[in-house]
C-alpha positions as CSV (number, residue, x, y, z in Angstrom):
1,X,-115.4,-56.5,-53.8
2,X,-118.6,-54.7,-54.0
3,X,-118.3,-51.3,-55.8
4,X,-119.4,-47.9,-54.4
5,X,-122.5,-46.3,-54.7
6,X,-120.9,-43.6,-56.9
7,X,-118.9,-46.0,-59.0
8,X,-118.5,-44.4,-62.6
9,X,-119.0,-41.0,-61.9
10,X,-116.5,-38.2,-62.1
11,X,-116.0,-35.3,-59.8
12,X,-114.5,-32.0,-60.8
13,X,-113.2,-30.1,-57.2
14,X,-111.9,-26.6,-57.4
15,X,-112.9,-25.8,-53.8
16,X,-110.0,-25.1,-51.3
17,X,-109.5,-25.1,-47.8
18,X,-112.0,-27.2,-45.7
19,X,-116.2,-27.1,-47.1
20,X,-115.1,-28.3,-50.6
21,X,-112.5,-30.5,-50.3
22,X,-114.8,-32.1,-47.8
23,X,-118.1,-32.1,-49.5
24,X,-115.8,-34.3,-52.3
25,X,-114.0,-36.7,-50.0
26,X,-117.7,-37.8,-49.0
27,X,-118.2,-38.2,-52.9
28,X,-114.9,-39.8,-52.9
29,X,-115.5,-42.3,-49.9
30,X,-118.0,-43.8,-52.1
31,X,-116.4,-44.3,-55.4
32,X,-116.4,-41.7,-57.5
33,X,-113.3,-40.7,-59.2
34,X,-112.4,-37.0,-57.8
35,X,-110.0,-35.1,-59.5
36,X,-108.8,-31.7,-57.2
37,X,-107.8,-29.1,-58.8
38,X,-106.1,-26.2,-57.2
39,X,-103.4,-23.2,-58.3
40,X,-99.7,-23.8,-57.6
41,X,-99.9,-20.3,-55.8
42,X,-102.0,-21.8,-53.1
43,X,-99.1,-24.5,-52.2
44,X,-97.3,-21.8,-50.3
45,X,-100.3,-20.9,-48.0
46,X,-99.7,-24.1,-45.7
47,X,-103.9,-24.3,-45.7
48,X,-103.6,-27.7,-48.0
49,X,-105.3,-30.0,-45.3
50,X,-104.1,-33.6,-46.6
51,X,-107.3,-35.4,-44.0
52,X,-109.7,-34.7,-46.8
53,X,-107.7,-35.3,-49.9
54,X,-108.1,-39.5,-49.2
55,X,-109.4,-41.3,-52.4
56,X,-108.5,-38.7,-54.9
57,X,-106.5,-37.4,-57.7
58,X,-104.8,-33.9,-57.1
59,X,-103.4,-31.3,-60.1
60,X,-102.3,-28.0,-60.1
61,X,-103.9,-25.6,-62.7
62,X,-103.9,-22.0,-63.5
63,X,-107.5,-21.3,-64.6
64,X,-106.4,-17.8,-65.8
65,X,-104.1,-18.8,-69.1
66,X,-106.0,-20.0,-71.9
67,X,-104.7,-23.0,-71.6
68,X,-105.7,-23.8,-68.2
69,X,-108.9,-23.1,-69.2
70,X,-108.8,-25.0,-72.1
71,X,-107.5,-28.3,-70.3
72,X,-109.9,-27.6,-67.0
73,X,-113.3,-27.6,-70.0
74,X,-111.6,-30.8,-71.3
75,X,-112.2,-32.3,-67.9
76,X,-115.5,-30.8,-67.5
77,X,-117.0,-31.8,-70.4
78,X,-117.1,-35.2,-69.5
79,X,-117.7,-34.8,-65.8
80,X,-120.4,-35.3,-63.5
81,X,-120.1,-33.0,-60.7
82,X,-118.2,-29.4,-60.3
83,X,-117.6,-28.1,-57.0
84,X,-116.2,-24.2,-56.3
85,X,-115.9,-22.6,-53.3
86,X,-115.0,-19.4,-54.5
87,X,-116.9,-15.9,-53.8
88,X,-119.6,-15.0,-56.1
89,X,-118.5,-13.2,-59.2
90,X,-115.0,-15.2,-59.3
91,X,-116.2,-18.0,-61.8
92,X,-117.4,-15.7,-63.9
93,X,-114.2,-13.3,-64.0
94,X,-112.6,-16.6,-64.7
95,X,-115.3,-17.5,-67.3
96,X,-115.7,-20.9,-65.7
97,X,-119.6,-19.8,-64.4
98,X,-122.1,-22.5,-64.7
99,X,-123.8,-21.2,-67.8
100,X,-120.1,-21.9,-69.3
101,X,-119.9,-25.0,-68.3
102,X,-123.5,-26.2,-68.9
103,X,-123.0,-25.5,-72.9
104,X,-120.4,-27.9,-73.0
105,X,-121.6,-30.5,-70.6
106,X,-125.6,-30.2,-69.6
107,X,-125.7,-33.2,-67.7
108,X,-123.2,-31.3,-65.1
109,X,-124.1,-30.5,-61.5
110,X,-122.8,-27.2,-60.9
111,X,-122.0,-27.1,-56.9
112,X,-121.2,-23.5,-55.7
113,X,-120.2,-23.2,-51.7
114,X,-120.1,-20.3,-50.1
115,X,-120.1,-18.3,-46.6
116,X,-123.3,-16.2,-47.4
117,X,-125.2,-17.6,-50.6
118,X,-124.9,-16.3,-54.6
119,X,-127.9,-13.5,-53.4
120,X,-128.8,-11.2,-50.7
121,X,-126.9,-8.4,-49.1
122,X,-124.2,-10.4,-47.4
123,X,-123.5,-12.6,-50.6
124,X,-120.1,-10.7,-51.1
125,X,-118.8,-10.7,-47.8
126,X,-115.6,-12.2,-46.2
127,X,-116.1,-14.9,-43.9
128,X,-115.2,-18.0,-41.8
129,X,-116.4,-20.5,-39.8
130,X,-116.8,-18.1,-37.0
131,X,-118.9,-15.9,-39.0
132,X,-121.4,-18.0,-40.2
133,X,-121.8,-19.7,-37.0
134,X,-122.3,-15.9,-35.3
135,X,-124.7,-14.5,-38.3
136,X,-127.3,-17.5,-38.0
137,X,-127.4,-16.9,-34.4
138,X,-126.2,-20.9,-33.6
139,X,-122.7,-19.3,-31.9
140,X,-124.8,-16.7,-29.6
141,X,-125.9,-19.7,-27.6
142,X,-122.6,-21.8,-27.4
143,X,-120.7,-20.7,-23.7
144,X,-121.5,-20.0,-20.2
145,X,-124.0,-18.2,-19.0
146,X,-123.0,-13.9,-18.4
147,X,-120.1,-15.0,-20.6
148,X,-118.8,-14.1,-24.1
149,X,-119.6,-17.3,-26.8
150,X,-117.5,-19.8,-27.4
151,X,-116.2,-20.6,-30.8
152,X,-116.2,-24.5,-31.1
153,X,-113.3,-26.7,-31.5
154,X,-114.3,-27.4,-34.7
155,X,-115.3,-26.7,-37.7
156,X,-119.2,-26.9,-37.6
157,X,-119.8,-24.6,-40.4
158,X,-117.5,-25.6,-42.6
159,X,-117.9,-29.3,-42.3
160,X,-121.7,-29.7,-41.5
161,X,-123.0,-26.5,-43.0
162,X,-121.0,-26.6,-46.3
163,X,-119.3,-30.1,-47.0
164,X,-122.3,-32.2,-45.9
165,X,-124.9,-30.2,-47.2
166,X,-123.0,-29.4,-50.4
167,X,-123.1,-33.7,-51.2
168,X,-126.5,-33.6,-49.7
169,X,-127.7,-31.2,-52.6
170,X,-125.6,-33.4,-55.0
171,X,-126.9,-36.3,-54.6
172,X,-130.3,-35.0,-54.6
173,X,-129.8,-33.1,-58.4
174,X,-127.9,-36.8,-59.6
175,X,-131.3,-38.5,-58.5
176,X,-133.2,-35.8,-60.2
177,X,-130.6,-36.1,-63.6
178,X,-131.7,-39.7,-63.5
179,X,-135.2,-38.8,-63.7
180,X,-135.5,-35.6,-66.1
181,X,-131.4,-36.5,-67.6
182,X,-130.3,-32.5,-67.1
183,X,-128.0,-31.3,-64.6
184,X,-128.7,-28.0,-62.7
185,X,-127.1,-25.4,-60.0
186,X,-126.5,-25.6,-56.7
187,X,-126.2,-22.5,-54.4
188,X,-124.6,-24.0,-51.0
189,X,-124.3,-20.7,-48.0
190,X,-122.7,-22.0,-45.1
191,X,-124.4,-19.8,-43.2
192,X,-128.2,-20.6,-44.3
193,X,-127.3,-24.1,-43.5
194,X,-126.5,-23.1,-39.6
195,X,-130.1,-21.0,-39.9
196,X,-131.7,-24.9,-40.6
197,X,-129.9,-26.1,-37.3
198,X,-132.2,-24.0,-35.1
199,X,-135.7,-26.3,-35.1
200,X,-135.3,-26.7,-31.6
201,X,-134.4,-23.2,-30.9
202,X,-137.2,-22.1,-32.7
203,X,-139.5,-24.5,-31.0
204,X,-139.2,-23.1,-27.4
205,X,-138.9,-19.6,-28.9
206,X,-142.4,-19.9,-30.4
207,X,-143.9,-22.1,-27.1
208,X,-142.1,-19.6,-24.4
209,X,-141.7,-16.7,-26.6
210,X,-138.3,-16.2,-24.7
211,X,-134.8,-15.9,-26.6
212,X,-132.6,-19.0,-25.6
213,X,-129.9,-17.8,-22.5
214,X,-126.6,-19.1,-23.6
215,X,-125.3,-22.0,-21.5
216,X,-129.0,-22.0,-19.8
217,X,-131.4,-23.1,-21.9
218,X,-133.6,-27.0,-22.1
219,X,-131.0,-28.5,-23.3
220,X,-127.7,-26.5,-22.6
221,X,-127.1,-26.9,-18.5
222,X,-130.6,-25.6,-17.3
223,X,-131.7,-28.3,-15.9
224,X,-129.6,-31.6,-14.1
225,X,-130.9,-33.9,-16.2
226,X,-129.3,-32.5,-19.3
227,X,-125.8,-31.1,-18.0
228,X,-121.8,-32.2,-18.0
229,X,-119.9,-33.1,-14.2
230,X,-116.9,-32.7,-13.1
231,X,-115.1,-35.8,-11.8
232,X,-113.1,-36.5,-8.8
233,X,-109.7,-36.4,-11.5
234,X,-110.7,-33.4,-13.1
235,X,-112.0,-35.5,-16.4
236,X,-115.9,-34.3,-17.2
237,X,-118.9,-37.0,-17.4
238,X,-122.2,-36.0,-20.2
239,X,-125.6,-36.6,-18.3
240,X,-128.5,-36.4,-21.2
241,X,-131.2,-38.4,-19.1
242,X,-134.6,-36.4,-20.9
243,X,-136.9,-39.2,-20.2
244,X,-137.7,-39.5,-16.6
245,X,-137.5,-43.5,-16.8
246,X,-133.6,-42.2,-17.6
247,X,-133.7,-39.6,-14.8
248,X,-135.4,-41.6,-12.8
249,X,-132.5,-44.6,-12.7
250,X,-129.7,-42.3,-11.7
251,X,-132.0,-40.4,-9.1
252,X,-131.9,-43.9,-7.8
253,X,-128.6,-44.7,-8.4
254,X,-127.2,-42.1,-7.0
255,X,-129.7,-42.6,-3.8
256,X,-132.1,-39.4,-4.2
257,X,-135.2,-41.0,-5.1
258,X,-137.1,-37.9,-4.1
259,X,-135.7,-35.7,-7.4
260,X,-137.6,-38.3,-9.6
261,X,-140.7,-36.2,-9.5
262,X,-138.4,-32.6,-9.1
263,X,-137.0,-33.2,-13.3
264,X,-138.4,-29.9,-13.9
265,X,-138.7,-28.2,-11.3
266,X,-137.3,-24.3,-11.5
267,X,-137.4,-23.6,-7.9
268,X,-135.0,-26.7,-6.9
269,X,-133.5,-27.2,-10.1
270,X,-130.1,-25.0,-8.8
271,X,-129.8,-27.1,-5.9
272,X,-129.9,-30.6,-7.4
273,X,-127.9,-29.6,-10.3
274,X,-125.2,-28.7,-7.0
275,X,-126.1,-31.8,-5.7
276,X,-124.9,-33.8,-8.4
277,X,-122.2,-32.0,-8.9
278,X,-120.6,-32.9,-5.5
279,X,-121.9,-36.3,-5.7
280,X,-120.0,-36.8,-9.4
281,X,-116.6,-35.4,-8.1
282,X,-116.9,-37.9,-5.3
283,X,-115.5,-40.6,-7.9
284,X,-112.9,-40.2,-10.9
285,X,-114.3,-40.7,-14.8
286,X,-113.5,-44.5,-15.3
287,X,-115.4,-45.1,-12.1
288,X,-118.6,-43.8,-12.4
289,X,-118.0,-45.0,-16.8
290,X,-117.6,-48.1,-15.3
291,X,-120.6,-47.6,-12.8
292,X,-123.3,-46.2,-15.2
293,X,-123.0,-48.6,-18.1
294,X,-125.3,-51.1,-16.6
295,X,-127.9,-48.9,-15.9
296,X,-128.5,-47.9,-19.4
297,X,-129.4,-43.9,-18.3
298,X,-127.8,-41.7,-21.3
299,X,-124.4,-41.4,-20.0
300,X,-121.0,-40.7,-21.3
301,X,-117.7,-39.7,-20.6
302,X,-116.4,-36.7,-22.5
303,X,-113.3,-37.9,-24.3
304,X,-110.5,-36.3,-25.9
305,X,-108.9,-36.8,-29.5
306,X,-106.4,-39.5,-28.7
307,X,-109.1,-41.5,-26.0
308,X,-111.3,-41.7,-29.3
309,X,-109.0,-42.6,-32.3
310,X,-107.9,-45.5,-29.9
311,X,-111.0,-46.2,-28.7
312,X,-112.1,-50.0,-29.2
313,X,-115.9,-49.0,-30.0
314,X,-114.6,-46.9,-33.0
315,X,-111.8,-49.2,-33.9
316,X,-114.8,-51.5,-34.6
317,X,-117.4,-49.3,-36.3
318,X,-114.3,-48.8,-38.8
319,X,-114.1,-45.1,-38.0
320,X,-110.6,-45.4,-36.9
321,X,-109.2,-47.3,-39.7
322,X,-105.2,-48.3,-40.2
323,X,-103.9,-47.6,-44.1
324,X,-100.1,-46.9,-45.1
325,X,-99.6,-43.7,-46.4
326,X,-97.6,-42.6,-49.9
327,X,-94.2,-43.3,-47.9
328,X,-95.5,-47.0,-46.7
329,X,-95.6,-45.6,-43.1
330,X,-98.6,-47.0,-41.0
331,X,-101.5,-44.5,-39.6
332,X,-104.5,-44.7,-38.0
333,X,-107.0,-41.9,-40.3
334,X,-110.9,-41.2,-39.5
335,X,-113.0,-43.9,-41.9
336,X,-116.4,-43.7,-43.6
337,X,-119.9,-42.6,-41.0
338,X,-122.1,-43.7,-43.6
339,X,-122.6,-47.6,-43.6
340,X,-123.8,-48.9,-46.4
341,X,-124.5,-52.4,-47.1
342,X,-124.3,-53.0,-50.8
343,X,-122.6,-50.3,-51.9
344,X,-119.8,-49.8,-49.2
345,X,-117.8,-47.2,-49.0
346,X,-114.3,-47.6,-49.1
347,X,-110.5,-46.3,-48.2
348,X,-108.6,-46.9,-51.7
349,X,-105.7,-44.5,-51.2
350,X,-104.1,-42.2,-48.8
351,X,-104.5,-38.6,-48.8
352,X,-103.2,-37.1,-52.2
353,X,-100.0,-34.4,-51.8
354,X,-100.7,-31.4,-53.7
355,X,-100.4,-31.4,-57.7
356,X,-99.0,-35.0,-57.5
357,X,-101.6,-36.5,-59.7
358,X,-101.0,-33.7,-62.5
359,X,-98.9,-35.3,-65.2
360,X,-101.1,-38.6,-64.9
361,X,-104.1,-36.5,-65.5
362,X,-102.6,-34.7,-68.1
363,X,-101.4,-37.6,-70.1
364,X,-105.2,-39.7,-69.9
365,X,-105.8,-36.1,-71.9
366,X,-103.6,-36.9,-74.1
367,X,-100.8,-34.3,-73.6
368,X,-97.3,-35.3,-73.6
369,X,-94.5,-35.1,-71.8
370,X,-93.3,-32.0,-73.6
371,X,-96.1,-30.5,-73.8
372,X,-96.5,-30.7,-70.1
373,X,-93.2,-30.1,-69.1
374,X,-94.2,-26.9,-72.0
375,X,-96.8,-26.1,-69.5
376,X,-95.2,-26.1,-66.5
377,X,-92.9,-23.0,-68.2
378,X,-95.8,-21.7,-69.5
379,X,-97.2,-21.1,-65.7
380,X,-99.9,-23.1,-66.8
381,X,-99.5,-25.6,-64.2
């Protein structure tokens, strides 16, 4: 079986919540050995999200005894990677702050994610996903047009903007510790990351020197080419036919040859947009699905959670994938986007419950059993 690219390395996580835990399962995924670390107080929050926990080791630890501290720098000092997640200043209340951890272990990449950044006015400010996504302006163009903005259905900042990004900058300071054999800090804000998702935006801004209208902009329902349809059964169909050689094979299709030449036209643009929408609730989803494939015209239907985790295309991409969880039970659990072909990632173990890998952990320290069950009176654990 071919090993993963990150076989041998060791990941330290004491993120919670979503960006973290995230940024590590990607690590995870493709083979290095995570070990999450989180406080027994946080158990009771019900925010433990077990989806991102696959492929790793999970202990509880209270980083504020001494001997917390002492057994989380026994992990460090031999680890790769750290992740936190907390807000600036926290670490280093805790004494845990990179220039801590970088005595003991220099080689270390020192991961920080959070909402705003370690700097800059907003760097100790409470936020979520919502927040991010509204400061770096990406939310004030997701909705309808004259309406309020719509937060997504998921977690864009979180997910993209601090658990991708986060093992982007990772992997990028291991390639450089290969090179110069130092680690170094990285400073992951959520928020700067959704600032980087506005090339486009900023594009049209600086060719039209116009603000982008929510719900009316390129490439957000201004134009029929680029737009979402109702169906005859109420389902909704995505149109994204930029090219006119697209465009042009539904005008055809759909027998009105003469708005090939009208793509971009503003003074017709409102009615053919109508147009369309009357001709695509003249049929329901799996009809015009069925219809459009041929024509190969950027098309697809808009699907919903349980349409795509049964969905055949995904089911063979290995992004639905079946594993049995801790209790043998069968489920079907989102697999690996990144395809590699020598160094695979792959799905070792089910999602981790919370603190279960402690004692194991402990003991490859060299603790025994009563000095662990000495820490777990001790509030240590």
């Amino acid at each position: 079986m071919k090993k993963g690219a990150l076989e041998g390395l060791t990941v330290i996580d004491i993120s919670r919540l979503l960006p973290g835990p995230y940024c590590s399962m990607i690590l995870a995924d493709h083979g290095a050995r995570v070990i999450s670390i989180e406080d027994k107080r946080y158990q009771s929050d019900g925010l433990f999200v077990p989806t991102v926990n696959r492929n790793k080791s999970h202990m509880t630890l209270n980083l504020k005894t001494d001997q917390g501290k002492k057994i989380f720098f026994q992990l460090v000092e031999k680890a790769d990677v750290l992740i936190e997640g907390f807000r600036p200043g926290v670490v280093n209340r805790l004494g845990i702050q990179y220039e801590a951890v970088n005595k003991i272990n220099p080689k270390i990449i020192y991961c920080s994610i959070t909402g705003f950044g370690q700097t800059g006015q907003f760097r100790d400010k409470a936020g979520h996903d919502v927040n991010y996504l509204s400061l770096s302006g990406v939310l004030d163009v997701i909705g309808e047009p004259d309406r309020p903005p719509v937060i997504p259905g998921i977690q864009i900042a979180d997910i993209a903007g601090g658990g991708m990004n986060a093992a982007i900058g990772i992997l990028l300071a291991l390639f450089a510790r290969e090179r110069s054999g130092i680690g170094q800090y990285i400073d992951i804000s959520m928020t700067d990351t959704m600032v980087s998702f506005l090339p486009i935006t900023q594009y049209l801004y600086n060719l039209l020197g116009q603000l982008p209208v929510r719900g009316d902009s390129f490439l957000s329902h201004h134009y029929a080419f680029y737009n979402t349809y109702e169906t005859a059964d109420h389902r909704y169909i995505a149109i994204g036919a930029l090219e006119n050689r697209f465009w042009a094979v539904l005008c055809n299709h759909l027998g009105k040859p003469e708005y090939i030449s009208l793509q971009y036209d503003e003074n017709r643009r409102v009615e053919i947009i109508e147009t369309l929408r009357k001709i695509f609730r003249s049929k329901t989803l799996a009809e015009w699905d069925d219809e459009l494939t041929p024509l190969d015209m950027c098309h697809s239907p808009i699907m919903n959670f349980s349409e795509v985790i049964n969905h055949s295309h995904f089911k063979e991409r290995e992004m639905i994938v079946p594993i049995k969880d801790n209790d043998g039970n069968n489920q079907d659990i989102i697999g690996i986007s990144a395809k590699l072909s020598e160094t695979p990632g792959r799905i070792r173990t089910p999602p981790v419950k919370f603190g279960e890998s402690t004692n194991e952990i402990l003991s490859e320290l060299g603790y025994s059993l009563d000095d662990i069950h000495r820490f777990h009176e001790d509030s240590v654990l």
